[in-house]
DONUSE-508330 format. One record per residue (C-alpha): residue number from 1; residue in one letter; x, y, z negated. Coordinates in Angstrom, 1 decimal, always signed. Example, Ala and Ser with C-alpha at 12.3 -4.5 7.8 and 13.67 -1.06 7.14 Angstrom:
2
marke=1 | fiza=A | x=+12.3 | y=-4.5 | z=-7.8
marke=2 | fiza=S | x=+13.7 | y=-1.1 | z=-7.1
//
This chain:
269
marke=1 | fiza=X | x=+65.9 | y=+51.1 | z=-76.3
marke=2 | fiza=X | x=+62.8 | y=+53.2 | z=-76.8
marke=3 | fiza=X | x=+60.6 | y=+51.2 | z=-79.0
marke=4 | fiza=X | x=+57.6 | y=+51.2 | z=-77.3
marke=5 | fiza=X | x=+59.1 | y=+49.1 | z=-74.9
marke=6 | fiza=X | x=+59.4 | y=+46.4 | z=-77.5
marke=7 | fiza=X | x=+56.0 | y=+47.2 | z=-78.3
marke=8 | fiza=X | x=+54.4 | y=+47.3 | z=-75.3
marke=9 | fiza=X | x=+56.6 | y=+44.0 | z=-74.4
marke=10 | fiza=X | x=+55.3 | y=+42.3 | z=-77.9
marke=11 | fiza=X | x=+51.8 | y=+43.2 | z=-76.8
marke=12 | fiza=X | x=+51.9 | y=+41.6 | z=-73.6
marke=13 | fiza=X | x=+53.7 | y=+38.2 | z=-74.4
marke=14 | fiza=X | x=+50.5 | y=+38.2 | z=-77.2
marke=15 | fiza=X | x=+47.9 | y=+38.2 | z=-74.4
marke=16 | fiza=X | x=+49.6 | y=+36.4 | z=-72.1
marke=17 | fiza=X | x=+48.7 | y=+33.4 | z=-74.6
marke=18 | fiza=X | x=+45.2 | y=+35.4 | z=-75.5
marke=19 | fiza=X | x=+44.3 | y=+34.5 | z=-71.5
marke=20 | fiza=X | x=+45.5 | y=+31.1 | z=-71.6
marke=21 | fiza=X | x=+43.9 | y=+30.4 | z=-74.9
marke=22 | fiza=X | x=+40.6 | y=+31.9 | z=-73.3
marke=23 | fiza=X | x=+41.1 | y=+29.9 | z=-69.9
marke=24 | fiza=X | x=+41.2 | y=+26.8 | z=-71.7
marke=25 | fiza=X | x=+38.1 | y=+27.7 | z=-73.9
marke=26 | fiza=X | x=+35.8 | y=+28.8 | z=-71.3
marke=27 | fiza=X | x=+37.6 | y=+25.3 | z=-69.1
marke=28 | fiza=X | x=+35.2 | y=+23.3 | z=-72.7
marke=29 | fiza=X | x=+32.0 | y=+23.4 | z=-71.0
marke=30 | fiza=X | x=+32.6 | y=+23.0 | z=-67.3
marke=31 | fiza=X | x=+34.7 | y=+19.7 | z=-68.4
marke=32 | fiza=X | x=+31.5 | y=+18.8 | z=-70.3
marke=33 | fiza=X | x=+29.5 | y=+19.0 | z=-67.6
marke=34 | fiza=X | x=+31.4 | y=+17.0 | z=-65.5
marke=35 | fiza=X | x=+31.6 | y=+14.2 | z=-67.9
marke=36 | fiza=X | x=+27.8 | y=+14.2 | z=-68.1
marke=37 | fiza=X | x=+27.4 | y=+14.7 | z=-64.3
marke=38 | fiza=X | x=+29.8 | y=+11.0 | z=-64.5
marke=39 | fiza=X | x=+27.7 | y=+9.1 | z=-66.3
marke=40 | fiza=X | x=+24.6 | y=+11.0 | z=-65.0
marke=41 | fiza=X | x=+25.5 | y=+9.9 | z=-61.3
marke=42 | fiza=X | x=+26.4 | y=+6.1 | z=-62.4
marke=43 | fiza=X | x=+22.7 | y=+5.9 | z=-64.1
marke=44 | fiza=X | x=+21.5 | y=+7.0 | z=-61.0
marke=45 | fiza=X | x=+23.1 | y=+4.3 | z=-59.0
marke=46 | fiza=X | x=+22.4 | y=+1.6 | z=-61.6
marke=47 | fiza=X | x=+18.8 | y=+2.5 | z=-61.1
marke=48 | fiza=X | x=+18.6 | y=+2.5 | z=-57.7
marke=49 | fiza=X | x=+20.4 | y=-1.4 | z=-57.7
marke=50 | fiza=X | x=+17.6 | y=-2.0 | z=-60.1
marke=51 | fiza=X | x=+14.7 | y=-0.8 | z=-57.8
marke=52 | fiza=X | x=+16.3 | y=-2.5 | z=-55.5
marke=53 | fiza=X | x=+16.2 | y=-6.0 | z=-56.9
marke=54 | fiza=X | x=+13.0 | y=-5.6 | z=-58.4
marke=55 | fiza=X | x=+11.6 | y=-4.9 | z=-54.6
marke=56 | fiza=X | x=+13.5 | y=-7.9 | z=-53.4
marke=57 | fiza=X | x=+12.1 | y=-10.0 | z=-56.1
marke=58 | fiza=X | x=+8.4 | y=-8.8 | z=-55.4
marke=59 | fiza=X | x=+9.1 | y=-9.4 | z=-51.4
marke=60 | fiza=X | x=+10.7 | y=-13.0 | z=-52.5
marke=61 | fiza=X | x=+7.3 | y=-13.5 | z=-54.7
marke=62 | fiza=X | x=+5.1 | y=-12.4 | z=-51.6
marke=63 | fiza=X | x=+7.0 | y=-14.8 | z=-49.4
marke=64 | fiza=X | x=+7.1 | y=-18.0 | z=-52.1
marke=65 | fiza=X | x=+2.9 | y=-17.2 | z=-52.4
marke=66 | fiza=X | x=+3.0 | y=-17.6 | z=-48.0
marke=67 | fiza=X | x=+4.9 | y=-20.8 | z=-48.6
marke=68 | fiza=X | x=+3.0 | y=-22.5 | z=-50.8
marke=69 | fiza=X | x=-0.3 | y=-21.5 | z=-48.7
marke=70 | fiza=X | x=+1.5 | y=-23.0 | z=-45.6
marke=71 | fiza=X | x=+2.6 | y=-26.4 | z=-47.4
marke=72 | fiza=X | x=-1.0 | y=-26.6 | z=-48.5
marke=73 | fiza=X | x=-2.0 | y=-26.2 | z=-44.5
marke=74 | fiza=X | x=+0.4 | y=-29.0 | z=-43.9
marke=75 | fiza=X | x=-1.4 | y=-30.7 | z=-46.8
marke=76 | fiza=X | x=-4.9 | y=-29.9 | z=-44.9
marke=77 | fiza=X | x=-3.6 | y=-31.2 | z=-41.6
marke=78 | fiza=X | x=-2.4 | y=-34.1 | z=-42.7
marke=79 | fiza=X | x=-6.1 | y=-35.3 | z=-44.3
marke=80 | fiza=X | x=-7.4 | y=-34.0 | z=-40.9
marke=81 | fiza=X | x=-5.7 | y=-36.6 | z=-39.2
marke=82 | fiza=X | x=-7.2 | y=-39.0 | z=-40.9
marke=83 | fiza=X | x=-11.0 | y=-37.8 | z=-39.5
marke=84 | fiza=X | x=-10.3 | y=-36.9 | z=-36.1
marke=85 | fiza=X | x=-12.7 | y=-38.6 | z=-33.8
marke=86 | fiza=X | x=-10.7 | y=-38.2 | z=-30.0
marke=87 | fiza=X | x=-7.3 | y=-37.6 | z=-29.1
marke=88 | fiza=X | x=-7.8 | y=-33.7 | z=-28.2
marke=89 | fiza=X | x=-8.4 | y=-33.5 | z=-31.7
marke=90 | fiza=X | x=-5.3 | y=-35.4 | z=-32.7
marke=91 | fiza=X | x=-3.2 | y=-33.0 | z=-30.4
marke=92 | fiza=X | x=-4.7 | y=-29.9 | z=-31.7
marke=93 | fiza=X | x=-4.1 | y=-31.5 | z=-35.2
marke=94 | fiza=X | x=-0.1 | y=-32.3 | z=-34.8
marke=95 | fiza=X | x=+0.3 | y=-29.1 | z=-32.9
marke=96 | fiza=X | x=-0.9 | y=-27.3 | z=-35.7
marke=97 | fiza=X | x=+1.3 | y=-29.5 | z=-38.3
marke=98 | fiza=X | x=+3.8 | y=-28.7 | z=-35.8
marke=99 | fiza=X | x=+3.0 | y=-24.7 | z=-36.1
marke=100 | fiza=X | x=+2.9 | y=-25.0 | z=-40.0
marke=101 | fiza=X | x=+6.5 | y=-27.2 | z=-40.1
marke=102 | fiza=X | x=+8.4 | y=-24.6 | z=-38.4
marke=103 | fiza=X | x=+6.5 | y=-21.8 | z=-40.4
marke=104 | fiza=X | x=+7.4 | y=-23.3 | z=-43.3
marke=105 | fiza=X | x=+11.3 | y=-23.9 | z=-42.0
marke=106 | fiza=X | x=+11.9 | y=-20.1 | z=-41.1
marke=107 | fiza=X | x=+10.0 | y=-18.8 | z=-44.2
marke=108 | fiza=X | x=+12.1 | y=-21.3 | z=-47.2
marke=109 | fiza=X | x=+15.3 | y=-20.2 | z=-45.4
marke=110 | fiza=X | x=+14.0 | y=-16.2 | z=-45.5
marke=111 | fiza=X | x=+13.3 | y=-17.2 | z=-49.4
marke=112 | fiza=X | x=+16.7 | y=-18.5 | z=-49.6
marke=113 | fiza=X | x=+18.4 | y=-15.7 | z=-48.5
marke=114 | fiza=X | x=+16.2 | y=-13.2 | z=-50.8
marke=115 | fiza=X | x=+17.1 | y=-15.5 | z=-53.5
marke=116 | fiza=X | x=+21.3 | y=-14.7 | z=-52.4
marke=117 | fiza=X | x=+20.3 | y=-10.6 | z=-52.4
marke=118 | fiza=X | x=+18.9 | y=-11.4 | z=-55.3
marke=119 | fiza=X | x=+22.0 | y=-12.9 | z=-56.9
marke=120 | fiza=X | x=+24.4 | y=-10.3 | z=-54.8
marke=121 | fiza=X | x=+22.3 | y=-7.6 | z=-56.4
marke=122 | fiza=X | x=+22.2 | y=-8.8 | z=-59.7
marke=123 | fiza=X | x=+25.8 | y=-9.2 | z=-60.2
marke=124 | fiza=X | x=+26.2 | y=-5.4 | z=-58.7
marke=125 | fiza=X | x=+23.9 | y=-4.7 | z=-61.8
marke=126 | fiza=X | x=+26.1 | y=-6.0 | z=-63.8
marke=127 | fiza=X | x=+28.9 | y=-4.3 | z=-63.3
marke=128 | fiza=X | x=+27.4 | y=-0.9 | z=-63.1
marke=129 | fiza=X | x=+26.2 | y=-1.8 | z=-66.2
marke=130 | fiza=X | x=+29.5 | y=-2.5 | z=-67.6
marke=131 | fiza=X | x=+31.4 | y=+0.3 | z=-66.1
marke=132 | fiza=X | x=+28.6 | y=+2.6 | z=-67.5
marke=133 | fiza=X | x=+28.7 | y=+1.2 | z=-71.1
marke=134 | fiza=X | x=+33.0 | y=+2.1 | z=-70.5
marke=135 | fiza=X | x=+32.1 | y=+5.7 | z=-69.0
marke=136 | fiza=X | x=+29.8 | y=+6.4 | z=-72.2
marke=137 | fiza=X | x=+32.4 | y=+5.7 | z=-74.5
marke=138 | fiza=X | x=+35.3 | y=+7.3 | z=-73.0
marke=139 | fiza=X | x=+32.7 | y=+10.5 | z=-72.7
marke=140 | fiza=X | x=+31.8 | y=+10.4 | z=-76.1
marke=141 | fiza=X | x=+35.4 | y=+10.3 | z=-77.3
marke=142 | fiza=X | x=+36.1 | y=+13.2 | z=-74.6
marke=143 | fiza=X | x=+33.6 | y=+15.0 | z=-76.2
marke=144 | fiza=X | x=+34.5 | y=+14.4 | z=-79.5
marke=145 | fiza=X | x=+38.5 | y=+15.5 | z=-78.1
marke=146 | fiza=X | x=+36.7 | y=+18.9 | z=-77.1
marke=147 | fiza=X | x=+34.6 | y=+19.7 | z=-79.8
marke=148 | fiza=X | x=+37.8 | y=+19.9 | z=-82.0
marke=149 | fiza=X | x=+40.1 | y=+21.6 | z=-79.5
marke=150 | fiza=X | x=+37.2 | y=+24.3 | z=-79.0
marke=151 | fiza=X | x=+37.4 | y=+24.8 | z=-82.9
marke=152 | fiza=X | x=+41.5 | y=+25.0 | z=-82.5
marke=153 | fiza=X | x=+41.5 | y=+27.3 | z=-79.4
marke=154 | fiza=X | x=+38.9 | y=+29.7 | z=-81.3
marke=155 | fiza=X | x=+41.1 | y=+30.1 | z=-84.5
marke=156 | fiza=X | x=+44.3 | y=+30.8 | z=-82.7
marke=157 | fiza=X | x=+42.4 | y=+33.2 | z=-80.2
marke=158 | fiza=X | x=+40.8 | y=+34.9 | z=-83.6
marke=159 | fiza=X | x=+43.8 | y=+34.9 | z=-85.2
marke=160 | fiza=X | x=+46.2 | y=+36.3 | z=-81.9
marke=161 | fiza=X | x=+43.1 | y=+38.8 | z=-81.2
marke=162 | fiza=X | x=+43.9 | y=+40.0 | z=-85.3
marke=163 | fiza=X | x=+47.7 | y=+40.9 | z=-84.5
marke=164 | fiza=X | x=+47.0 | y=+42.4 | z=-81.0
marke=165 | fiza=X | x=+45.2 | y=+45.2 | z=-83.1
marke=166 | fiza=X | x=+48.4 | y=+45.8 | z=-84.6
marke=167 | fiza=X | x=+50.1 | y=+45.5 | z=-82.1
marke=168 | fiza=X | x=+48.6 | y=+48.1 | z=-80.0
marke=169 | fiza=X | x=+48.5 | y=+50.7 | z=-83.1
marke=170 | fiza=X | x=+52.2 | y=+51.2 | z=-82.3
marke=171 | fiza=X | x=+51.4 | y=+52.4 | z=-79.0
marke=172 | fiza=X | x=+51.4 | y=+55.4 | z=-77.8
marke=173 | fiza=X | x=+47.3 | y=+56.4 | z=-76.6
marke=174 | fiza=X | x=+48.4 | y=+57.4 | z=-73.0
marke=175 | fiza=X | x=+50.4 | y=+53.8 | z=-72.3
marke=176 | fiza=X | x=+48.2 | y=+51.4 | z=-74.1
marke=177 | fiza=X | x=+45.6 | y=+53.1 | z=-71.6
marke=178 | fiza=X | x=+47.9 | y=+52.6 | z=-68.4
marke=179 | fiza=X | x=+48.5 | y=+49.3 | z=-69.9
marke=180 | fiza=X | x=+45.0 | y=+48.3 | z=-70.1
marke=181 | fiza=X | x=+43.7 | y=+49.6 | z=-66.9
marke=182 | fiza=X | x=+46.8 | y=+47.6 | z=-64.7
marke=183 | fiza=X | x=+46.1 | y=+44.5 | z=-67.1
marke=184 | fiza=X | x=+42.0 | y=+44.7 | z=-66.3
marke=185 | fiza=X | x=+43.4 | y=+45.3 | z=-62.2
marke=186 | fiza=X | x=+46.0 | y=+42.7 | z=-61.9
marke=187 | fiza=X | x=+45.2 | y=+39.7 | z=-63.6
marke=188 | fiza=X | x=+46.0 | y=+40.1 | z=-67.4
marke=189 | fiza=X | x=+49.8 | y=+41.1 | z=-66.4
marke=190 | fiza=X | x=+50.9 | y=+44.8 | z=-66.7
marke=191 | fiza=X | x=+54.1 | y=+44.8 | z=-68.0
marke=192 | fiza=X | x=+57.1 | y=+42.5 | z=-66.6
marke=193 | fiza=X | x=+60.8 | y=+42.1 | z=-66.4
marke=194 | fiza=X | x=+63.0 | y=+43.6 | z=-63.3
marke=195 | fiza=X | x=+65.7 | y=+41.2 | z=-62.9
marke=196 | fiza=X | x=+68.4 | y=+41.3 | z=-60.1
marke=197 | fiza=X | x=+67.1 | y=+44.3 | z=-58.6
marke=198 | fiza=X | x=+63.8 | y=+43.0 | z=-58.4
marke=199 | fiza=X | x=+60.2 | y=+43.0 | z=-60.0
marke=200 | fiza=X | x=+60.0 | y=+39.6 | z=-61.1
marke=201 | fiza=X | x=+56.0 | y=+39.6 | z=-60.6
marke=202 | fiza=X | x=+55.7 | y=+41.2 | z=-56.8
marke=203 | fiza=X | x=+59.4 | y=+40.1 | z=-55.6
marke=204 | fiza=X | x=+59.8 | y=+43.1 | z=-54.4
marke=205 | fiza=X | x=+62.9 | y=+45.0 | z=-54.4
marke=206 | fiza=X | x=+63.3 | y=+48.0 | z=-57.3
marke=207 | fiza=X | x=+65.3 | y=+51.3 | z=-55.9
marke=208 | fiza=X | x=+68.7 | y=+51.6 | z=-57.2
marke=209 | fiza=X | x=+68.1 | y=+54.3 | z=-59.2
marke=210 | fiza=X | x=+64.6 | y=+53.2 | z=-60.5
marke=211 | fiza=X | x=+66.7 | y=+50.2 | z=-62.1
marke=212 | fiza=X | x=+69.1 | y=+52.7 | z=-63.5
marke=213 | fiza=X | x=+66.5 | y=+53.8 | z=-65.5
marke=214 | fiza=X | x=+65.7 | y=+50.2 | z=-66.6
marke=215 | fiza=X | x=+68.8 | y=+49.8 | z=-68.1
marke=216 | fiza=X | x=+69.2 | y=+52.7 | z=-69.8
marke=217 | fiza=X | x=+65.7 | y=+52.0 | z=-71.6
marke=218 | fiza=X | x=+64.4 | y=+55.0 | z=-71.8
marke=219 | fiza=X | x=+61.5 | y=+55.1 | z=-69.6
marke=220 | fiza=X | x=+59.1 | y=+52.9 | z=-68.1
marke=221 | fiza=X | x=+58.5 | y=+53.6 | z=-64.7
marke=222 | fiza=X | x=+56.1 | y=+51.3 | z=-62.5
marke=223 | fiza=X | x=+57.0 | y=+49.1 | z=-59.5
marke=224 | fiza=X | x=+56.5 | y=+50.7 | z=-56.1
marke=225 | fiza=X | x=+55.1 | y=+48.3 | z=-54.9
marke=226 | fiza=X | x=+52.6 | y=+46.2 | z=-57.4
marke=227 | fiza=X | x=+52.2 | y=+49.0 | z=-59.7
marke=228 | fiza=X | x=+53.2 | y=+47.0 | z=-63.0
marke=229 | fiza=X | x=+55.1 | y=+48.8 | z=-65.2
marke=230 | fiza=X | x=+58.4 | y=+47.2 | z=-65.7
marke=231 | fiza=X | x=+61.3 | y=+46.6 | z=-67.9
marke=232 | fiza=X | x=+64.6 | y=+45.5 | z=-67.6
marke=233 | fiza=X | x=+65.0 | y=+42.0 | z=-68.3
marke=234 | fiza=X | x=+68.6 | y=+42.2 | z=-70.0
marke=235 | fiza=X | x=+66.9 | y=+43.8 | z=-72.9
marke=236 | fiza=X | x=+65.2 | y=+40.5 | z=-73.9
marke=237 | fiza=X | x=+67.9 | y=+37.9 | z=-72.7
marke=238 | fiza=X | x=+65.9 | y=+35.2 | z=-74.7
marke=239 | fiza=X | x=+63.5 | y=+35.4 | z=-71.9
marke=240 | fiza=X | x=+66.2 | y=+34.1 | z=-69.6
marke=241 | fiza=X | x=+66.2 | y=+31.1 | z=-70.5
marke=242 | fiza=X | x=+62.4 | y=+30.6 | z=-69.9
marke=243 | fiza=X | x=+61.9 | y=+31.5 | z=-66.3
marke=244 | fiza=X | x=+58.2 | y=+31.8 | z=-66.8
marke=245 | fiza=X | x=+58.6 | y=+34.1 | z=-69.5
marke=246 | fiza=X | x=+60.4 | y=+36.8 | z=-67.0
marke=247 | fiza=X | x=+58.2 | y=+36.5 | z=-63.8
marke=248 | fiza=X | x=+55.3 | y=+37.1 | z=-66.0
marke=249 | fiza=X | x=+54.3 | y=+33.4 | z=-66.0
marke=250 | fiza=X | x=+52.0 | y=+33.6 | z=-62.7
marke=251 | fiza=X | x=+50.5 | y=+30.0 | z=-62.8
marke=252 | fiza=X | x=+49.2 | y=+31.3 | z=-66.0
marke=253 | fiza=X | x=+47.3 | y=+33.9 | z=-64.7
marke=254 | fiza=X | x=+46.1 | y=+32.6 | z=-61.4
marke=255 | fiza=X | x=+45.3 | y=+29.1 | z=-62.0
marke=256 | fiza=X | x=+45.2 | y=+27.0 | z=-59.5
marke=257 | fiza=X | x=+42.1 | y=+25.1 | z=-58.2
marke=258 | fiza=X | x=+41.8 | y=+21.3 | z=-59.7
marke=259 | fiza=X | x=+42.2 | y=+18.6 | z=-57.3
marke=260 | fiza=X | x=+39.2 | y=+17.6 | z=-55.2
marke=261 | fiza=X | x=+38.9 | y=+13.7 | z=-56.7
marke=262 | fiza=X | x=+41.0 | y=+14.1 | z=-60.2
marke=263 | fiza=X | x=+39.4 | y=+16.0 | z=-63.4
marke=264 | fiza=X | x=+41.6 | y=+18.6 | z=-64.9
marke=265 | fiza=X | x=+42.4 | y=+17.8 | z=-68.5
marke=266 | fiza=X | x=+41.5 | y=+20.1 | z=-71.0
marke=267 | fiza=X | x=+44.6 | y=+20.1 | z=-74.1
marke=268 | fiza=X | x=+45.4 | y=+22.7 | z=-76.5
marke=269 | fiza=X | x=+49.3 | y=+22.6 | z=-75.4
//
């Protein structure tokens, strides 16, 4: 087998875990922000509840002032009675108690059910609270989670950036150039297996003769219709056991988008 296939193979298992290394590191901070935009959007609704009560209470204070200025009316009309001189004045007298009475009626039941919002509310307050003091925590320890993973991700990507500049010194100029340019183009995957006839990256189907060529090892001619350049799979069998490793491990490179109401988790695995 010509050796720069080996090479060339070596180089691109290496970044293949360079761009998931660097996909999870550059995943640190969006997850960070979404943790803070959690606890940021629960303070905002435990604030609101607050302004909320605090508004019922003043209302409830505005109303229990109008109550206690009616029960002094009743208070008033009640001496009144006691001076009036004709009965038109009695009338106008106990239709004004009257007045007060009901007054008085509609406005302690209005008070008593400000006093339930009130209640209602304050319990709400409570459990934001609580839920909020839980979110902190598990955001801090998140936090904490990420801080070291970052430090662990930026090692092994220092360390796997070291050996690719090995690895690419055994290349020859031309290929590590072709390699680069369909690696920038295509998603971080230039070189992958034909297996069965077929590129294991496009799914497309590799002329007879261009698979001949596979085999032999020689050369390493490009698929017709992805452009990768290829190898034959049968030279690394190890990869056969991993089918990720032989279709260039797609989910790797295209990522798919997070679920709409669950947070992806960030782990160093």
């Amino acid at each position: 087998m010509n050796p720069q296939i080996a090479a060339l193979h070596e180089l691109q298992l290496r970044d293949r875990q360079l761009t998931n290394l660097e996909r999870k590191l550059d995943a640190i901070p969006g997850r960070i922000k979404e943790l803070d935009d959690d606890v940021a959007r629960l303070e905002t609704m435990l604030q609101g509840e607050r302004r909320k009560c605090e508004d019922t209470r003043a209302f409830q204070r505005g109303q229990q002032a109008q109550l206690e200025d009616e029960e002094e009316l009743v208070r008033a009309s009640k001496a009144k009675m006691s001076q009036v001189k004709n009965a038109r004045e009695l009338n106008a007298t106990q239709r004004e108690l009257e007045t007060t009475r009901k007054m008085i009626t509609t406005r302690s039941d209005e008070i008593q059910k400000l006093q339930k919002g009130v209640e209602e509310t304050e319990q709400r307050i409570a459990a934001l609270q609580s839920d909020l003091d839980d979110l902190r925590g598990k955001a801090a320890t998140e936090k904490e989670r990420l801080a070291e993973l970052r430090g662990k991700l930026e090692v092994k990507i220092a360390k796997l950036r070291g050996t690719r500049g090995g690895l690419t010194g055994k290349l020859d100029r031309e290929l590590l150039g072709t390699y680069e340019r369909i690696r920038k183009r295509l998603g971080g995957l230039a070189f992958v297996a034909a297996h069965r006839e077929r590129c294991s990256a496009c799914k497309m189907v590799t002329p007879h003769q261009i698979y001949v060529l596979l085999r032999r090892g020689e050369e390493i001619p490009a698929c017709e219709s992805c452009g990768r350049m290829l190898y034959w799979s049968g030279h690394f069998p190890d990869e056969q056991k991993d089918p990720a490793a032989t279709t260039g491990g797609a989910n790797e490179v295209a990522p798919k988008a997070s679920p709409p109401q669950r947070r992806p988790v960030v782990s160093e695995d």
